[in-house]
Backbone atoms as SQL, in Angstrom:
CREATE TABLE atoms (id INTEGER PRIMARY KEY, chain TEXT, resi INTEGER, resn TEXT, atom TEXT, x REAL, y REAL, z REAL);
INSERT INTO atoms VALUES
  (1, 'A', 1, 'UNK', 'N', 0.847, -1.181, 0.000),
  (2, 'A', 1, 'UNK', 'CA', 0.000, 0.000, 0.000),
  (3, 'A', 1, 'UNK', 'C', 0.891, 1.241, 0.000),
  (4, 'A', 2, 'UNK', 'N', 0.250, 1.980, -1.157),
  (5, 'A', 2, 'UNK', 'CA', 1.516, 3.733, -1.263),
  (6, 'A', 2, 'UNK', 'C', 0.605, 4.552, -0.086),
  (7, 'A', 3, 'UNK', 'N', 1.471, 4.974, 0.763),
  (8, 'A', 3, 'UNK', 'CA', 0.933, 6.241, 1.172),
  (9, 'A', 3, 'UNK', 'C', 1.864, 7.465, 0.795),
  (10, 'A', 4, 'UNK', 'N', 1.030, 8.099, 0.918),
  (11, 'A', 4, 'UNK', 'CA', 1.294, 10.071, -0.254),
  (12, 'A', 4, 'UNK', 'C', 1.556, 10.702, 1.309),
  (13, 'A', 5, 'UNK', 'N', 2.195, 11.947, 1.334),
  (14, 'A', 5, 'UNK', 'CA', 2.178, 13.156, 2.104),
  (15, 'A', 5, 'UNK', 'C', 1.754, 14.392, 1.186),
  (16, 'A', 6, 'UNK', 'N', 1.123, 15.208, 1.577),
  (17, 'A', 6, 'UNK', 'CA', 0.953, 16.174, 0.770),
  (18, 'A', 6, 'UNK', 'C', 1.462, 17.461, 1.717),
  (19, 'A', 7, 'UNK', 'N', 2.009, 18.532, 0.575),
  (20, 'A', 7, 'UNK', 'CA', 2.392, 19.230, 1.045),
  (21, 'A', 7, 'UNK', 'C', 0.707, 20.612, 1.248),
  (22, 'A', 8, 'UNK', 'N', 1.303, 21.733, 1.963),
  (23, 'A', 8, 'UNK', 'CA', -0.162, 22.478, 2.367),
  (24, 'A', 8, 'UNK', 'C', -0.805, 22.647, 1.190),
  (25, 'A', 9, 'UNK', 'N', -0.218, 23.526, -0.230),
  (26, 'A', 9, 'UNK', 'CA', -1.079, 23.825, -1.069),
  (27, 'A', 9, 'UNK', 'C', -1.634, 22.615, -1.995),
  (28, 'A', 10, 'UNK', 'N', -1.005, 21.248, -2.303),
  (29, 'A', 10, 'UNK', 'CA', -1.404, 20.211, -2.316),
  (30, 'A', 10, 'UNK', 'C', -2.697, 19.938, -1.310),
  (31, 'A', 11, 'UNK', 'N', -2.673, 20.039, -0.400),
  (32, 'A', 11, 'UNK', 'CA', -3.442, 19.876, 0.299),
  (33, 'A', 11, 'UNK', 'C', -4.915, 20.735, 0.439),
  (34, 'A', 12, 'UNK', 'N', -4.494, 21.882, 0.359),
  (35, 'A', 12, 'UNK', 'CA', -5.789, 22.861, 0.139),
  (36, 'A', 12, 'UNK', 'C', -6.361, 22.462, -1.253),
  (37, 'A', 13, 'UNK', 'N', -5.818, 21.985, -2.176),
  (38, 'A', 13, 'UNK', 'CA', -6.587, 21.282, -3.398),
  (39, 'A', 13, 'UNK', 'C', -7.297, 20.475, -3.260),
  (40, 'A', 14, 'UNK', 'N', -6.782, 19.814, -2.593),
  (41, 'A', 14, 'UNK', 'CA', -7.716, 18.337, -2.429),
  (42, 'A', 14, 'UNK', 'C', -8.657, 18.476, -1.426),
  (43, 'A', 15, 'UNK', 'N', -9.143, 19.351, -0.505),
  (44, 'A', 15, 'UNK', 'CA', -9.737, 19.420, 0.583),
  (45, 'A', 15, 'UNK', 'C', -11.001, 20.692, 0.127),
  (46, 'A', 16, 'UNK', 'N', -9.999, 21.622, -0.528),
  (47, 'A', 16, 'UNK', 'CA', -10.736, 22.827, -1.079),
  (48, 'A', 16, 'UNK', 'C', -11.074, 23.973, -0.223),
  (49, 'A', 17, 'UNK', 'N', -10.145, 23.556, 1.065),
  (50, 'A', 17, 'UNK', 'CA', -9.980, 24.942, 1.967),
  (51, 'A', 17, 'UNK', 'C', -9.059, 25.826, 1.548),
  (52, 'A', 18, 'UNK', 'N', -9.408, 26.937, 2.058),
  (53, 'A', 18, 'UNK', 'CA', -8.072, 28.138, 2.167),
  (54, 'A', 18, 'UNK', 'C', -6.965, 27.665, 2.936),
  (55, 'A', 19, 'UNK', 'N', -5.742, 28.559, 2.930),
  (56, 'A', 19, 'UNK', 'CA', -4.155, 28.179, 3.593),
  (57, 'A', 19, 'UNK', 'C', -4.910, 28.732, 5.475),
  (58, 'A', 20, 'UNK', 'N', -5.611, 29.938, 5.891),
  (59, 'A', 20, 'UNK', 'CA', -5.951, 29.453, 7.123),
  (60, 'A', 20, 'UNK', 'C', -7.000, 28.857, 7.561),
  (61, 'A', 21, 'UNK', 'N', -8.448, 28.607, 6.771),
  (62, 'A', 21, 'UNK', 'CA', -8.862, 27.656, 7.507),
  (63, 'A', 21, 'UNK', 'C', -7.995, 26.486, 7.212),
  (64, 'A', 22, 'UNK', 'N', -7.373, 25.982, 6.366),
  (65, 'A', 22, 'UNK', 'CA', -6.415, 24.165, 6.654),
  (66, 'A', 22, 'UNK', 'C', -5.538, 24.669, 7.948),
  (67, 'A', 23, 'UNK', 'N', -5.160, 25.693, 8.455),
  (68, 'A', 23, 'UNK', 'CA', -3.581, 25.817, 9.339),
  (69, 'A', 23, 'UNK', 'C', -4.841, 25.657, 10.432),
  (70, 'A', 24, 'UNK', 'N', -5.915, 26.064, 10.455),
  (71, 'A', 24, 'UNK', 'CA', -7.024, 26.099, 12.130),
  (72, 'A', 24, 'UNK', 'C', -7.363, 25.386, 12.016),
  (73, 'A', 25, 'UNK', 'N', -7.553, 24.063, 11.101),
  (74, 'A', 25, 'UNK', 'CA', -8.029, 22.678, 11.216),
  (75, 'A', 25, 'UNK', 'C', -6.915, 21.971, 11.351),
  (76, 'A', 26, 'UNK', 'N', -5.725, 22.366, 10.862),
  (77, 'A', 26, 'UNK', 'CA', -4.294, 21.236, 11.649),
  (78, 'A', 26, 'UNK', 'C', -4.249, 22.002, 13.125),
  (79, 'A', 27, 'UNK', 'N', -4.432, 23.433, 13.458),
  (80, 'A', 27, 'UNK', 'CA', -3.796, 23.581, 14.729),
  (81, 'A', 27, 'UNK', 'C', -4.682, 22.818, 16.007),
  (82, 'A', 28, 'UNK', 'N', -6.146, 22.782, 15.279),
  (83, 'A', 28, 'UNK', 'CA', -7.268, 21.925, 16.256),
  (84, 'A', 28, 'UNK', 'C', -7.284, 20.846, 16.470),
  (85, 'A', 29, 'UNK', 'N', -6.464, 20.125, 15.529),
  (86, 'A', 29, 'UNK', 'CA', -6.582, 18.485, 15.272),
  (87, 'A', 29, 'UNK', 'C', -7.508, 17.807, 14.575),
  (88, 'A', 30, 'UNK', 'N', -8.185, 18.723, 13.747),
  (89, 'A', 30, 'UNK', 'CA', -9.020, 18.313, 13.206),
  (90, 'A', 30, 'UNK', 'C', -8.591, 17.728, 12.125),
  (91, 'A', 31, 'UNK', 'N', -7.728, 18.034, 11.663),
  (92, 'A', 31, 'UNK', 'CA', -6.659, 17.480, 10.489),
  (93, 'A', 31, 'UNK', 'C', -5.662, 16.686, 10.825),
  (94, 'A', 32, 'UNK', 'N', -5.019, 15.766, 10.752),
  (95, 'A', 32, 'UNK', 'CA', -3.407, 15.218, 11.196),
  (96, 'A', 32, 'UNK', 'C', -2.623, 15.735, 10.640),
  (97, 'A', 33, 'UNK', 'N', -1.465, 16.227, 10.886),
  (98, 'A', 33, 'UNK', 'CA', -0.451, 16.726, 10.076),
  (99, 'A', 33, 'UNK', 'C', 1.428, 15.993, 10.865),
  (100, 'A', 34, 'UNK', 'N', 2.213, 15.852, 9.629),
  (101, 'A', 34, 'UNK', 'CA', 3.246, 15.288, 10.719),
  (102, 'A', 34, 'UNK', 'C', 4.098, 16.828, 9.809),
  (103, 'A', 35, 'UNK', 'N', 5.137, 17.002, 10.777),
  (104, 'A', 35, 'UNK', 'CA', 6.323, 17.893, 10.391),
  (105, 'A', 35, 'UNK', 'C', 7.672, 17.277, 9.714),
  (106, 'A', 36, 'UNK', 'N', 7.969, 18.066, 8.858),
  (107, 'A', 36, 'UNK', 'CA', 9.679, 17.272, 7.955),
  (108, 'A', 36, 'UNK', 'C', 10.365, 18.202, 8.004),
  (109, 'A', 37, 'UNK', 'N', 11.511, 18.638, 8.943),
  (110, 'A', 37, 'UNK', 'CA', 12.476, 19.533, 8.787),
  (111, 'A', 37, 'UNK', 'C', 11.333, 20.941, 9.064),
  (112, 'A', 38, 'UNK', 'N', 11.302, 21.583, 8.328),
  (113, 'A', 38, 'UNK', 'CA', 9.964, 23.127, 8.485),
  (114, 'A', 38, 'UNK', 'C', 8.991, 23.061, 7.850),
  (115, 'A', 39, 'UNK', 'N', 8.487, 21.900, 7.091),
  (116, 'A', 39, 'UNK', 'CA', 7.955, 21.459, 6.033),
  (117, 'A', 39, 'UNK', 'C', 6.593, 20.969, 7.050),
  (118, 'A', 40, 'UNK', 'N', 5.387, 21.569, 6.947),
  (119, 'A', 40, 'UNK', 'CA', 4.174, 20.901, 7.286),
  (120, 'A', 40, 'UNK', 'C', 3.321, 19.966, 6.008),
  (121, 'A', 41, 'UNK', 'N', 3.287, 18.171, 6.638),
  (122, 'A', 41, 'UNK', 'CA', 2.873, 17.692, 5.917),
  (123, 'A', 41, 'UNK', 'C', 1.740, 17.530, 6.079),
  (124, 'A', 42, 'UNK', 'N', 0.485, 17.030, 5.283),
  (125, 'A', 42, 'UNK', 'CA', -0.328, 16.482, 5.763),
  (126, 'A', 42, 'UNK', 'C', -1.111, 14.632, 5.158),
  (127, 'A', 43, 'UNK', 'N', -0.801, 13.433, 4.946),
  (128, 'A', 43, 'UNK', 'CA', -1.133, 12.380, 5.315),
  (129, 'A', 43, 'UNK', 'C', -1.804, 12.170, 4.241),
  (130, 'A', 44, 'UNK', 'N', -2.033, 11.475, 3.082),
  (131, 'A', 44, 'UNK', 'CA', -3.180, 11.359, 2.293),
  (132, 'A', 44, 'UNK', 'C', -4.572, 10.826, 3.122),
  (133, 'A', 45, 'UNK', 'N', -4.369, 9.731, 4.598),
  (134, 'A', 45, 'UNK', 'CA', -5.133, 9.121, 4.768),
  (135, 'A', 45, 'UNK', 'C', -5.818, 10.066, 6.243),
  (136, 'A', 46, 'UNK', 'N', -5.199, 11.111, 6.109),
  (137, 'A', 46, 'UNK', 'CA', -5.248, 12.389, 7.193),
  (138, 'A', 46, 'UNK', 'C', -6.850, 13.606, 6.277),
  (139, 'A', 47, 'UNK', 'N', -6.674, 13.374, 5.173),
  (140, 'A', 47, 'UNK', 'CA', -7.288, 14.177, 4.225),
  (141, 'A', 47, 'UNK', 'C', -9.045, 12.936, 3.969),
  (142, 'A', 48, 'UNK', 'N', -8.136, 12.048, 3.840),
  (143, 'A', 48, 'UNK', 'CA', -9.494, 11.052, 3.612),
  (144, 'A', 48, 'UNK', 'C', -10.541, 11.086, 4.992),
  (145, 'A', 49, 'UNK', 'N', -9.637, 10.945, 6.114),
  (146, 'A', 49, 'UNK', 'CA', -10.394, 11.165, 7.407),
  (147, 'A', 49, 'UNK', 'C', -11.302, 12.475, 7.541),
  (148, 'A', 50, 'UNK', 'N', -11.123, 13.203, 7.171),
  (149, 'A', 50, 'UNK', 'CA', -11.758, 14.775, 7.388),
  (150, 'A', 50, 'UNK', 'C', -12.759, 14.895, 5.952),
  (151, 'A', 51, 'UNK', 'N', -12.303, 14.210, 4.732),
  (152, 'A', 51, 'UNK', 'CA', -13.617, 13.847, 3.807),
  (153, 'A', 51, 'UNK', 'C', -14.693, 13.371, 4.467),
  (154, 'A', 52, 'UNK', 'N', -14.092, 12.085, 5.089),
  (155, 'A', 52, 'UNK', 'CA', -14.998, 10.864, 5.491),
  (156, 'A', 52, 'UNK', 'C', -15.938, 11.506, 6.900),
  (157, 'A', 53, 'UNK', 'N', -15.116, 12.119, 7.529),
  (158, 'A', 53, 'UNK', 'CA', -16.246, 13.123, 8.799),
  (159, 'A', 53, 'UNK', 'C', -16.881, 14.470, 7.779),
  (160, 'A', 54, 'UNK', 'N', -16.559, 14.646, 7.744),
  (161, 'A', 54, 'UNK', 'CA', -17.553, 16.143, 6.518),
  (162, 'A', 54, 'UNK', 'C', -18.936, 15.427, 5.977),
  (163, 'A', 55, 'UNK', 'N', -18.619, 13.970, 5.035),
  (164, 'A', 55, 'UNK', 'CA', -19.826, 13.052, 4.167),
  (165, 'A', 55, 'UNK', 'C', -20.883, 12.484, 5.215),
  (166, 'A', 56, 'UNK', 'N', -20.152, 12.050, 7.377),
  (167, 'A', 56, 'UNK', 'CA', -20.728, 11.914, 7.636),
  (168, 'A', 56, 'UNK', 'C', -21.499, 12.884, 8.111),
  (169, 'A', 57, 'UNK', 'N', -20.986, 13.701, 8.541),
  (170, 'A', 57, 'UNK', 'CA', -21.854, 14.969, 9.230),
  (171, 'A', 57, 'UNK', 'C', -23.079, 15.455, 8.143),
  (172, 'A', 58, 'UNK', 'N', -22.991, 15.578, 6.746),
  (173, 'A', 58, 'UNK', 'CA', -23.407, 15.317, 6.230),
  (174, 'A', 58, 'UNK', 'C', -24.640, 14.275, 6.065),
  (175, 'A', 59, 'UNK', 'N', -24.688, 13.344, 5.932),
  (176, 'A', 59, 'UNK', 'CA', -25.563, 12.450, 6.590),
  (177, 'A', 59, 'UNK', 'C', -26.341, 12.369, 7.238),
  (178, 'A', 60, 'UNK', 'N', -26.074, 12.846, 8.257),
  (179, 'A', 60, 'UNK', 'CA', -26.197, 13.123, 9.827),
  (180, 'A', 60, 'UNK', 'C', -27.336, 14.473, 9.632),
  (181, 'A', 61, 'UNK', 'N', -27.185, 15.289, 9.031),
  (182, 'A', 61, 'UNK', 'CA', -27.702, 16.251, 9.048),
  (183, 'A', 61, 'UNK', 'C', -28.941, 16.385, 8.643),
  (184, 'A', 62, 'UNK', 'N', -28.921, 15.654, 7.396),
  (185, 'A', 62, 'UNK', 'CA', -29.919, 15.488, 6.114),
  (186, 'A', 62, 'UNK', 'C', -31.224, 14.494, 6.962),
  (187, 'A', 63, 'UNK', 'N', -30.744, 13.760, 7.982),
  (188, 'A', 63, 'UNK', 'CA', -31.300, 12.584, 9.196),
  (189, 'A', 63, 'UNK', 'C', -32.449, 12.909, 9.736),
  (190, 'A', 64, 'UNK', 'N', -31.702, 14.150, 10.612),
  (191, 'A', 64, 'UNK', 'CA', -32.370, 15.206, 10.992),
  (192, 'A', 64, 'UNK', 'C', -33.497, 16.116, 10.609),
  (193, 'A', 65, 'UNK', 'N', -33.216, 16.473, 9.093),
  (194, 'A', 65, 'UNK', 'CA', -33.903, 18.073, 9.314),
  (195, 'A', 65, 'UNK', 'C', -34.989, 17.357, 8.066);
């Protein structure tokens, strides 16, 4: 199995946030992020997790109302 790191603006692509809401969702933990030298990474399977809670909340919502 490949796992990817993505770097931030990599990352704001694939997620489709801005550079500070992604930095207030890594500083909350809402995101995983690991560090390389000064380099903030973030996880391909770090990005899938925060899809996968968004689709459920999602869900969740639609349940509801």
């Amino acid at each position: 199995m490949s796992r990817r790191l993505y770097s931030v603006p990599e990352a704001m692509a694939h997620t489709g946030l801005g550079r500070s809401n992604l930095f207030n969702k890594l500083a909350s933990g809402e995101i995983r992020s690991v560090k390389a030298g000064k380099r903030r990474l973030i996880p391909d399977t770090a990005i899938d997790e925060y899809i996968e809670g968004l689709e459920e909340a999602a869900r969740t919502s639609s349940v509801v109302a």
